[in-house]
N, C-alpha and C positions, 0 to 999 in steps of 0.2 A: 791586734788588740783593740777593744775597744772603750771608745773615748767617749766623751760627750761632742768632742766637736766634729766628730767622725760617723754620728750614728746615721742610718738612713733606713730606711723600709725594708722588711725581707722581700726579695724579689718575687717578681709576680702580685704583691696586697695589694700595690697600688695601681689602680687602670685608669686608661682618659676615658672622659663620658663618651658613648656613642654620639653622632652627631650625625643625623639622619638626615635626609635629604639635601645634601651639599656636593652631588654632580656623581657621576659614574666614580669615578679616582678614588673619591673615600672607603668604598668598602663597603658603605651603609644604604645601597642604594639609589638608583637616579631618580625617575617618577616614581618606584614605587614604594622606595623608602623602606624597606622589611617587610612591607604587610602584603606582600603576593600580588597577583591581577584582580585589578575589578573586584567587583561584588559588596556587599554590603557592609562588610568588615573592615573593607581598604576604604572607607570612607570618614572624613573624619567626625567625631562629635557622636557616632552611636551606641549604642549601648543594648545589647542584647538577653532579652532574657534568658535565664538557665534551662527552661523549658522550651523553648523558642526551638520547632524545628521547619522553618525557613516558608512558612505558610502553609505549610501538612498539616493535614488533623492531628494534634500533637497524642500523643499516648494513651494521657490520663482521658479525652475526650472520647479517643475509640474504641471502647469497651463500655455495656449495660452498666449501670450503678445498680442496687439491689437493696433493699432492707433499709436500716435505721438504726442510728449507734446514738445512744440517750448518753451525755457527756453527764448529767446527774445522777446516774443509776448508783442505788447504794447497791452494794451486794455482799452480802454477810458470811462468814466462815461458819460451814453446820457442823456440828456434834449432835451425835444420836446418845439416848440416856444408855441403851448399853456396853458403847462405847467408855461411860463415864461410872459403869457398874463394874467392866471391867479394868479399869487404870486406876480405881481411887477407893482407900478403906472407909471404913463408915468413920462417922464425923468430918472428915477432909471437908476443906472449904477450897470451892472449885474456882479458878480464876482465869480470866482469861490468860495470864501468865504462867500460871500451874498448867493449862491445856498446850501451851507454846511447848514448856519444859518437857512435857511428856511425850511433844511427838503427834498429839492427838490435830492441832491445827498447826500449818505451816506460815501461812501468813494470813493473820485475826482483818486485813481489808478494812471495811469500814464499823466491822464489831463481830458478834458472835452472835448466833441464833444456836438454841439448843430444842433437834427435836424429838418426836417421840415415839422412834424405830427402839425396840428391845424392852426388857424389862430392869426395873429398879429395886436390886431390894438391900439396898442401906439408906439411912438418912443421911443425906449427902447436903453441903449450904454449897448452890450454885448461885455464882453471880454471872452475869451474862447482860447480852446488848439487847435479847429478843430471845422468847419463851413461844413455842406451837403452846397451845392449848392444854394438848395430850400428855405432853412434858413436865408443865405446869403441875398437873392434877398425878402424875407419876410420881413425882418428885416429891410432894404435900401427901401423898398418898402413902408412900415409906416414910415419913415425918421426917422429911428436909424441909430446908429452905429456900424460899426465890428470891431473889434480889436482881434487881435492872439497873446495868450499872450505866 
């Protein structure tokens, strides 16, 4: 049964600390204490980096780099007007959230560009991040509207 003044640890939770280099007897080691022969790791005080392989040209160094990756690059989700002649009835106001709903863009990135592959023939009010030219004059041309949002 137990008691309060009976209770003690389930066996096995509680272990003594290692106690590493205190003579062959211990278990833990004589000189080498756990940490193998020699080398740079059995030494105390270093600290190795994760890439560090032992003075080798490490990896990332042995291979060509190539090209250039622009960590500012915007780069926009495109819709084509016929895409937008075919998913939407005339007067529809086109949004970047109405083109998510529909399927037409997966993920809008840093905005929308809408351009001007196919033809338009409803007045459609497109709002968008960036208009081609072509698009622009398509779109005013079936008497919609542009808006930059």
């Amino acid at each position: 049964m137990l008691d309060v003044d009976n209770l003690r640890p389930a066996p096995g939770s509680k272990r003594r600390r290692k106690r590493v280099g205190r003579g062959y007897s211990s278990g833990h080691g004589g000189h080498e204490s756990g940490r193998g022969t020699k080398g740079q790791k059995s030494r105390s005080g270093v600290t190795v980096r994760p890439a560090f392989e032992g003075g080798q040209t490490p990896f990332w160094m042995r291979f060509p780099k190539r090209g250039f990756s622009n960590p500012t690059r915007v780069e926009y989700a495109v819709v084509n007007i016929g895409d937008l002649d075919a998913h939407f009835s005339a007067s529809d106001e086109v949004t970047p959230e109405a083109l998510v709903a529909r399927g037409l863009v997966k993920d809008p990135r840093c905005g929308i560009k809408v351009l001007g592959r196919g033809e338009l023939t409803k007045a459609l009010v497109v709002k968008a991040h960036r208009f081609s030219r072509a698009a622009r004059d398509k779109i005013l041309a079936a008497g919609g509207q542009v808006e930059e949002v």
